[in-house]
OpenMM code with the backbone's topology and positions (N, CA, C; nanometers):
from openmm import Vec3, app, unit

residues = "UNK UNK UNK UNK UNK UNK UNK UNK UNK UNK UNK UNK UNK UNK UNK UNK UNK UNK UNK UNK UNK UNK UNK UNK UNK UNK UNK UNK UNK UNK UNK UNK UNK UNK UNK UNK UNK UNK UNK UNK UNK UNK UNK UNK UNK UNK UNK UNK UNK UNK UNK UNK UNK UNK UNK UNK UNK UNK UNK UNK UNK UNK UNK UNK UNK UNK UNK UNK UNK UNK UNK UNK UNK UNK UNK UNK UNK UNK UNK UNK UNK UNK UNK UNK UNK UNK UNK UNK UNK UNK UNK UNK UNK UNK UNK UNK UNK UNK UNK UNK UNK UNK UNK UNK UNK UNK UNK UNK UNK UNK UNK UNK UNK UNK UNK UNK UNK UNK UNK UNK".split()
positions = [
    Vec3(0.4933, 1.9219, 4.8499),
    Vec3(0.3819, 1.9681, 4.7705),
    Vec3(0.4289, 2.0137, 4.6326),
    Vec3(0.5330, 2.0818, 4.6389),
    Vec3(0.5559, 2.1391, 4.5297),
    Vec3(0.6387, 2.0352, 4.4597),
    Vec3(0.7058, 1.9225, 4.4938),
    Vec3(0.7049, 1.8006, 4.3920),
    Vec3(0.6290, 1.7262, 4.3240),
    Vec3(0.5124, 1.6971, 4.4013),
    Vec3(0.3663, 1.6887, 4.3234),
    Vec3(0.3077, 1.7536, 4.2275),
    Vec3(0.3470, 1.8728, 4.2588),
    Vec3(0.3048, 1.9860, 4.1493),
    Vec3(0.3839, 1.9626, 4.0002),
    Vec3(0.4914, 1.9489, 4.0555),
    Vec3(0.5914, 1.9330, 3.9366),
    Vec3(0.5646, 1.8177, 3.8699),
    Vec3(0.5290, 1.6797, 3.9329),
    Vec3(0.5118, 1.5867, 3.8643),
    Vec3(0.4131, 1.5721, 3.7674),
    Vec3(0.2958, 1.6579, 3.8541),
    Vec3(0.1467, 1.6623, 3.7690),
    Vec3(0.1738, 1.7524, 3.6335),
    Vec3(0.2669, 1.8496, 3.6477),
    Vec3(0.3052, 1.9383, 3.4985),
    Vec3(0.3749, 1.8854, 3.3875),
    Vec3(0.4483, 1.7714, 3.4599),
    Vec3(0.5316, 1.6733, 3.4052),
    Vec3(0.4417, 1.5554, 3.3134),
    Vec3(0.3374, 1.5147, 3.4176),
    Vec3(0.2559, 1.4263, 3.3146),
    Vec3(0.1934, 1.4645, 3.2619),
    Vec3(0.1121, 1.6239, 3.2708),
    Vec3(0.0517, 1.6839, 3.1985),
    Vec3(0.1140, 1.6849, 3.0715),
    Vec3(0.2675, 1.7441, 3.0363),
    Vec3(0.3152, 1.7752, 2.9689),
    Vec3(0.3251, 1.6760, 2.8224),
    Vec3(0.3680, 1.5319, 2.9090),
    Vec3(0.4106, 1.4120, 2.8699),
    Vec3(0.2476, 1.3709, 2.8058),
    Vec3(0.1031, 1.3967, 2.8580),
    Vec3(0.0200, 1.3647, 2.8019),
    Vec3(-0.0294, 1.4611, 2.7032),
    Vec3(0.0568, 1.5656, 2.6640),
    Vec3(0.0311, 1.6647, 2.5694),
    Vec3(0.1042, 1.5991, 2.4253),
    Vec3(0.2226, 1.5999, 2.4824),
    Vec3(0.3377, 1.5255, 2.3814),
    Vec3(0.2772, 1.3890, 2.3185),
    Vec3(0.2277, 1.2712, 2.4230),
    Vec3(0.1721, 1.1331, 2.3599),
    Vec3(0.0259, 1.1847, 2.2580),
    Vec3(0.0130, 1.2632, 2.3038),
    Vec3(-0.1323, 1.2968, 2.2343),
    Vec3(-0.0597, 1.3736, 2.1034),
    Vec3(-0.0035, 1.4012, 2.0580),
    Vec3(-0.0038, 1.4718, 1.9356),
    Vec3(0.1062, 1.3700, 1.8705),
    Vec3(0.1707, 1.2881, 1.9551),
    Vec3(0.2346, 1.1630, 1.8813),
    Vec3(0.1283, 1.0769, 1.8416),
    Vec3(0.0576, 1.0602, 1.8880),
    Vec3(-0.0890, 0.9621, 1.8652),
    Vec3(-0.1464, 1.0324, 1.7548),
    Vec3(-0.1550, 1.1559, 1.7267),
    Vec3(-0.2308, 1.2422, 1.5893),
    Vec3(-0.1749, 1.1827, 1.5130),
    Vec3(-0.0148, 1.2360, 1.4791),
    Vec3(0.0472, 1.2357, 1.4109),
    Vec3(0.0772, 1.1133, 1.3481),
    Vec3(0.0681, 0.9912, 1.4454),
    Vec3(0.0987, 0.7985, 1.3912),
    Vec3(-0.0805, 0.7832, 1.3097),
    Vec3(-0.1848, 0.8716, 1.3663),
    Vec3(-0.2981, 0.8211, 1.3016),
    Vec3(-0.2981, 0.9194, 1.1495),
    Vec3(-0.2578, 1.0434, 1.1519),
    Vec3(-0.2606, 1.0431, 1.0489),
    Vec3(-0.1556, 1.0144, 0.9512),
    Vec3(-0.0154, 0.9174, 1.0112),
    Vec3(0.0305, 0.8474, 0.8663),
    Vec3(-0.0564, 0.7412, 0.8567),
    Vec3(-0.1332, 0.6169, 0.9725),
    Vec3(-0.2503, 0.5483, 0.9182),
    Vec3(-0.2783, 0.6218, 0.8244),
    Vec3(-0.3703, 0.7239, 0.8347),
    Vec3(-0.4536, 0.7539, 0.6896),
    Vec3(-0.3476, 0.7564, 0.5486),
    Vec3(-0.2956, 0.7959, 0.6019),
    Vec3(-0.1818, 0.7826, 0.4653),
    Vec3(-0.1311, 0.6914, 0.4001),
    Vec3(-0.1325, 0.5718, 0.5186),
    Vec3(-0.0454, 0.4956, 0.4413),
    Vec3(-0.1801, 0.3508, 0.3763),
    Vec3(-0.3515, 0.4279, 0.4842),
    Vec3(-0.4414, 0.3851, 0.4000),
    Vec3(-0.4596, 0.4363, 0.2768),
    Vec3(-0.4444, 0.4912, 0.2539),
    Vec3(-0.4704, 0.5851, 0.1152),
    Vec3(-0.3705, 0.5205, -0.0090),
    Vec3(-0.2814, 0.5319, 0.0508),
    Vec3(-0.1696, 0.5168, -0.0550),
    Vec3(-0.1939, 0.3270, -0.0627),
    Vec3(-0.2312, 0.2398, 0.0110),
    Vec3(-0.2727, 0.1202, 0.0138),
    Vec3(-0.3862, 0.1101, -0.0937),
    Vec3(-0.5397, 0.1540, -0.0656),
    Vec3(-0.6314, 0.1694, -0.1345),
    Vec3(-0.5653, 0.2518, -0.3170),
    Vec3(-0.4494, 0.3115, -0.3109),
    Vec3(-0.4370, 0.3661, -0.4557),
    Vec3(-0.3837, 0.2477, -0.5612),
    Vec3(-0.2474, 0.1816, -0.4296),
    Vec3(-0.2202, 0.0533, -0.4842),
    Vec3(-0.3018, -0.0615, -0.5509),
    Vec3(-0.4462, -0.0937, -0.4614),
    Vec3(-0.4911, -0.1663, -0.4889),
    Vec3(-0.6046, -0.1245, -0.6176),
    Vec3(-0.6147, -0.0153, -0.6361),
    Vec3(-0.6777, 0.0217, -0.7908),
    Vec3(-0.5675, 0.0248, -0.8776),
    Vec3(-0.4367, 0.0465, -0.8564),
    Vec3(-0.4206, 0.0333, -0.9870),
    Vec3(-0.3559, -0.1395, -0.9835),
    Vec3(-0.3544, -0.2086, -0.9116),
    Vec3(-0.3116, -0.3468, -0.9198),
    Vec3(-0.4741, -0.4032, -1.0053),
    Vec3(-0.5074, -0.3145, -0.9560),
    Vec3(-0.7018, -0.3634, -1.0588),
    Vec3(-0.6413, -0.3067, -1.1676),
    Vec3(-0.6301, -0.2242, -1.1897),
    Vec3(-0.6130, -0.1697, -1.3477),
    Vec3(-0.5004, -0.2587, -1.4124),
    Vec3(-0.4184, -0.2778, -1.3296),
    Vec3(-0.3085, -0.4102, -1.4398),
    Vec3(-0.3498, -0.5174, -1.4501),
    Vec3(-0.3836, -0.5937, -1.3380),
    Vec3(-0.4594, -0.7116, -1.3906),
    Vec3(-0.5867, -0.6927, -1.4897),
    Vec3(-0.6392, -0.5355, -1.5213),
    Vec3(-0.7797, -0.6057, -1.6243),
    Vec3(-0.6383, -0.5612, -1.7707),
    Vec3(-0.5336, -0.5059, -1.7790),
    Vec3(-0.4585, -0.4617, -1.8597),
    Vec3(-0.4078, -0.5829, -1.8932),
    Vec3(-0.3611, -0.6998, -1.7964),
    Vec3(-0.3131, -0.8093, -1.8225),
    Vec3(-0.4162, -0.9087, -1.8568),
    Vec3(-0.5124, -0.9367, -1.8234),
    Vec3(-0.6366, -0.9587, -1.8853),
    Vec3(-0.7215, -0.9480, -2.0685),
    Vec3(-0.6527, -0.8269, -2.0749),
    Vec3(-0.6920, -0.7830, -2.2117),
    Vec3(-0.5863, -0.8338, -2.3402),
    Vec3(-0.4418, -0.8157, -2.2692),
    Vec3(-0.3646, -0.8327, -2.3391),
    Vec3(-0.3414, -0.9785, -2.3312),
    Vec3(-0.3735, -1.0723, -2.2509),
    Vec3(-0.3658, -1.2236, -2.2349),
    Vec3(-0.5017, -1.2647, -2.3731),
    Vec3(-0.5833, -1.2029, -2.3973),
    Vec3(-0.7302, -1.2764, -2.4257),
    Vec3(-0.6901, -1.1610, -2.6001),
    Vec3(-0.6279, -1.0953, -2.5961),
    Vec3(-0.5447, -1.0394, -2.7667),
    Vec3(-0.4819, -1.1679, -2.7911),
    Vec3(-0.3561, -1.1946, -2.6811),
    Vec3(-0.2604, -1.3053, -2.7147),
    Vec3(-0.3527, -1.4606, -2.7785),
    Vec3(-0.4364, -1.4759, -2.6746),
    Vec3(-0.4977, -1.5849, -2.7021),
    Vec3(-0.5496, -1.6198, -2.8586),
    Vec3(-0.6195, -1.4637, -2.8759),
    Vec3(-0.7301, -1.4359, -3.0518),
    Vec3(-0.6534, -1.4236, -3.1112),
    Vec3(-0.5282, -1.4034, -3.0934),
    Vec3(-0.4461, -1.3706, -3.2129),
    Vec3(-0.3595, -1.5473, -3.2726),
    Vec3(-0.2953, -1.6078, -3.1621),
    Vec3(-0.2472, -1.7156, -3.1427),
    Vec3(-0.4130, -1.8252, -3.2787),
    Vec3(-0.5400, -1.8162, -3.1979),
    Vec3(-0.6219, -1.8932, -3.2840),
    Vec3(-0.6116, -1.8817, -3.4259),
    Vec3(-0.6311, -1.7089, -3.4456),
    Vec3(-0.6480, -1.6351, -3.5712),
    Vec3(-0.4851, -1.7032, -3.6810),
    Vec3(-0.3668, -1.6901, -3.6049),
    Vec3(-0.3273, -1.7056, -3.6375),
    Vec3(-0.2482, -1.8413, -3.7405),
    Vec3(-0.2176, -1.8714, -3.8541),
    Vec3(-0.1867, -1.9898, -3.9393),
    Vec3(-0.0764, -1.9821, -3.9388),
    Vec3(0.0433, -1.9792, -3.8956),
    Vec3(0.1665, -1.9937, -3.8883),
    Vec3(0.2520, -1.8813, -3.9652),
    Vec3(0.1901, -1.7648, -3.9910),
    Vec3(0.2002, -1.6748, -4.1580),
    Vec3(0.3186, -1.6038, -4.0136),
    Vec3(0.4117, -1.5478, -4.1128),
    Vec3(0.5453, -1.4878, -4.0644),
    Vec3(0.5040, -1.3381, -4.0253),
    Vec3(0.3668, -1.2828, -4.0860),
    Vec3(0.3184, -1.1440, -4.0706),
    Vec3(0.3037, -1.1539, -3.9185),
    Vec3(0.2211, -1.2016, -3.8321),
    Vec3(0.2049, -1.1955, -3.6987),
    Vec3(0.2829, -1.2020, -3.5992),
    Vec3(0.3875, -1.2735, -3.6927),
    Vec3(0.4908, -1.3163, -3.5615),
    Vec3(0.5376, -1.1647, -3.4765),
    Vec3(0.5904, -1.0774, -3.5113),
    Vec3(0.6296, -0.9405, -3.4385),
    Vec3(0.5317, -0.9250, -3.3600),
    Vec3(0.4188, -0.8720, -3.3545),
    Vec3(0.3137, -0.8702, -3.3309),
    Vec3(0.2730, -0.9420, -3.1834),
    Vec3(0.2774, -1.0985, -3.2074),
    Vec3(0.2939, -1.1462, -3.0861),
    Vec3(0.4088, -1.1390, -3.0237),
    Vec3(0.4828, -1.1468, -3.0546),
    Vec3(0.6531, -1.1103, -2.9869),
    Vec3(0.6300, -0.9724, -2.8908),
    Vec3(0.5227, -0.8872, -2.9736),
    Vec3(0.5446, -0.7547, -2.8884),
    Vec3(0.4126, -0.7721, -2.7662),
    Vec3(0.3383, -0.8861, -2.7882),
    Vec3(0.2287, -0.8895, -2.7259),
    Vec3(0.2853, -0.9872, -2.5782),
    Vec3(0.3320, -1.0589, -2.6328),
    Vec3(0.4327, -1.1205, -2.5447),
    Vec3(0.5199, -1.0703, -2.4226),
    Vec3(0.5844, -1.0024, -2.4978),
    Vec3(0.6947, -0.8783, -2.4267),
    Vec3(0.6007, -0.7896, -2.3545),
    Vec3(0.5003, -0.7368, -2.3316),
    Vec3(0.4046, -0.6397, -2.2932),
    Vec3(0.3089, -0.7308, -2.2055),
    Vec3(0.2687, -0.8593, -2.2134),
    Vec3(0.2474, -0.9696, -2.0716),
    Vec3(0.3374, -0.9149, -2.0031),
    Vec3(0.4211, -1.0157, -2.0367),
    Vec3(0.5776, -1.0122, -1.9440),
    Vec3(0.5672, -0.8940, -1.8634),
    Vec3(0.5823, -0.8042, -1.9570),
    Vec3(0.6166, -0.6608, -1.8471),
    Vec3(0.5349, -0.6255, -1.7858),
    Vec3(0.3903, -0.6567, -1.7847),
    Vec3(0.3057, -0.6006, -1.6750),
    Vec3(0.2428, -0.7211, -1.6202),
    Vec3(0.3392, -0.8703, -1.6468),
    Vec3(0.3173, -0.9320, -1.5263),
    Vec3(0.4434, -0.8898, -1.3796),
    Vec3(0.5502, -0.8455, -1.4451),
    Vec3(0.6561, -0.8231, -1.3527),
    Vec3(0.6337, -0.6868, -1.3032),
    Vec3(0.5055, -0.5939, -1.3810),
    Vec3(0.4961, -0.4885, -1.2733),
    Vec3(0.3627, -0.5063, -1.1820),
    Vec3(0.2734, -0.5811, -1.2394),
    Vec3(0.2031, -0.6540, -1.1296),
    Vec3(0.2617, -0.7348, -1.0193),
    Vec3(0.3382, -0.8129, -0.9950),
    Vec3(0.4388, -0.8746, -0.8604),
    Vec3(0.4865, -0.7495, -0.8127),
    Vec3(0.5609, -0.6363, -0.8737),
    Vec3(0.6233, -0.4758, -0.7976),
    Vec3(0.5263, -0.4680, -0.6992),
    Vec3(0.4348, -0.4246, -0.7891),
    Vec3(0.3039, -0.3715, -0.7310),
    Vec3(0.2425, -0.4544, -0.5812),
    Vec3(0.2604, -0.5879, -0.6280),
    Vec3(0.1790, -0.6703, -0.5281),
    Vec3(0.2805, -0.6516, -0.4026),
    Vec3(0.4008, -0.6779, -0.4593),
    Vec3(0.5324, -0.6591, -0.3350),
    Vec3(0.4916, -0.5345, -0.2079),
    Vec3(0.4736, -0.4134, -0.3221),
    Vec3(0.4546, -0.2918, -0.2785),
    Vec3(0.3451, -0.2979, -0.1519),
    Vec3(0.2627, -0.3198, -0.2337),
    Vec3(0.1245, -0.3302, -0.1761),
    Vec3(0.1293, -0.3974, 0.0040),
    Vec3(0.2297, -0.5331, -0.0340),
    Vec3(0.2397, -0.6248, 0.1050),
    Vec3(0.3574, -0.4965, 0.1875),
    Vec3(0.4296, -0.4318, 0.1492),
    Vec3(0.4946, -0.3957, 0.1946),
    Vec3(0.4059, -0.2635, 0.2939),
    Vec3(0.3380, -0.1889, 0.2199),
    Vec3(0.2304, -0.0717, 0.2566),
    Vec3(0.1451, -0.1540, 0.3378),
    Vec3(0.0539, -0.2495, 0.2980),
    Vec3(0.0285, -0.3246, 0.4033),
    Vec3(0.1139, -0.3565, 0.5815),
    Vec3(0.2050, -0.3851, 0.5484),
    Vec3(0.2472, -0.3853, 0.6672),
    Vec3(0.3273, -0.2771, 0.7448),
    Vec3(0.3132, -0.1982, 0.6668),
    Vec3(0.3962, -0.0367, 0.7723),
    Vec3(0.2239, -0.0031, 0.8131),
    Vec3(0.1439, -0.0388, 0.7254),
    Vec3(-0.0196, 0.0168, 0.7771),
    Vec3(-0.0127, -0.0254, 0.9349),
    Vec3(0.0232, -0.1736, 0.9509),
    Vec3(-0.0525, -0.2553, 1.0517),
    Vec3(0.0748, -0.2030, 1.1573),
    Vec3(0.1880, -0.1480, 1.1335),
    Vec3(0.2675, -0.1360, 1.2462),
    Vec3(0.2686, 0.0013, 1.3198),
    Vec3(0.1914, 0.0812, 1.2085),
    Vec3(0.1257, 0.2150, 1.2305),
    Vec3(-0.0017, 0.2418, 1.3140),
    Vec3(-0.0871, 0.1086, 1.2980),
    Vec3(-0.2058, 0.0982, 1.3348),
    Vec3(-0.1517, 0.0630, 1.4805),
    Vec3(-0.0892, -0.0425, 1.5206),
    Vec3(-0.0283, -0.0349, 1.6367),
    Vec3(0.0030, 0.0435, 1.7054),
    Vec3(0.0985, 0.1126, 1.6455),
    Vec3(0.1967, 0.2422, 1.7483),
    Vec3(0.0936, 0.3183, 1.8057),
    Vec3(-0.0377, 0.3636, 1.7102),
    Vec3(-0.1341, 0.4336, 1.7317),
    Vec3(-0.2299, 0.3893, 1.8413),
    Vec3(-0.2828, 0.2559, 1.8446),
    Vec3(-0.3034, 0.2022, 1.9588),
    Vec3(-0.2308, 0.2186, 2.0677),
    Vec3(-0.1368, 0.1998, 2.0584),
    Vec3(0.0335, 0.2126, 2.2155),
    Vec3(-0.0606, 0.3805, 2.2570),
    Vec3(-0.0245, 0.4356, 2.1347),
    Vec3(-0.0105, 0.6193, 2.2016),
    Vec3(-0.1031, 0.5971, 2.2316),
    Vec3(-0.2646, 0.5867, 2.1835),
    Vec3(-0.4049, 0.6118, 2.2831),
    Vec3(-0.4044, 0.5353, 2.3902),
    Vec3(-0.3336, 0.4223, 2.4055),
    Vec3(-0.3459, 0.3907, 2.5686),
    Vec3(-0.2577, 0.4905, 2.6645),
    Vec3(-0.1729, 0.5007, 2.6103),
    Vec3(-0.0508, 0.5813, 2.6920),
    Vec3(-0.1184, 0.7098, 2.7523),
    Vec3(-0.2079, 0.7654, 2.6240),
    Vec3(-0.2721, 0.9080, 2.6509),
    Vec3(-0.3339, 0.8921, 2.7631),
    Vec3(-0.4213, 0.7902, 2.7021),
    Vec3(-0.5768, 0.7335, 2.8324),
    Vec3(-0.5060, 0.7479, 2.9566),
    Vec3(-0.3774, 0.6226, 3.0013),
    Vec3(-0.3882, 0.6017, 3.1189),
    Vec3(-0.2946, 0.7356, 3.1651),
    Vec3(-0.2174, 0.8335, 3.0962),
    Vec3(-0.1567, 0.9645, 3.1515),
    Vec3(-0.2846, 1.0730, 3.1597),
    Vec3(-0.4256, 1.0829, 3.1175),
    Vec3(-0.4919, 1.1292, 3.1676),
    Vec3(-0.5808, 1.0944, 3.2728),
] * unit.nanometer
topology = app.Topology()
chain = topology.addChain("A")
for resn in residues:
    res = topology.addResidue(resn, chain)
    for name in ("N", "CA", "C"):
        topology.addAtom(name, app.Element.getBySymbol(name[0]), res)
């Protein structure tokens, strides 16, 4: 009897422990939704940044007659694509990367609520 007892304190225990491991994996989900959803505004904000500065490049390129005044100008407009096309790919990298600790988080979290379920 009193091994029974022990066992039932035992899974009690063990369904105390999975249950606050299960909190704890759902709320890095939220976290690592959050920090996903922040990514993906500012990957909006570079692409309309890369957007703006592509459609300068463009008006300026028309505007422009071959005159030696502009050239810096686009050189720096140029250089400033470039760089926030290569921090747009960071970003996107990032993003796939947060993406997938999300989905392996979202998992674990699933594991613990079954674990809980079937230890209660």
């Amino acid at each position: 009897m009193e091994i029974i007892r022990d066992k039932m304190r035992n899974l009690r225990t063990d369904a105390v422990s999975n249950a606050l491991r299960a909190e704890e994996a759902e709320n890095r989900v939220i976290n690592l939704e959050q920090e996903a959803e922040q990514l993906r505004h500012r990957l909006a904000v570079l692409d309309t940044e890369l957007d703006k500065a592509e459609s300068k490049l463009a008006e300026r390129k028309l505007t422009d007659n071959g005159g030696d005044q502009s050239e810096p100008t686009n050189d720096g407009t140029a250089k400033r694509i470039l760089l926030l096309e290569e921090e747009l790919d960071r970003e996107k990298r990032n993003l796939k990367a947060t993406t997938e600790k999300l989905k392996q988080a979202n998992i674990k979290a699933e594991n613990l609520e079954i674990q809980v379920a079937q230890l209660e």
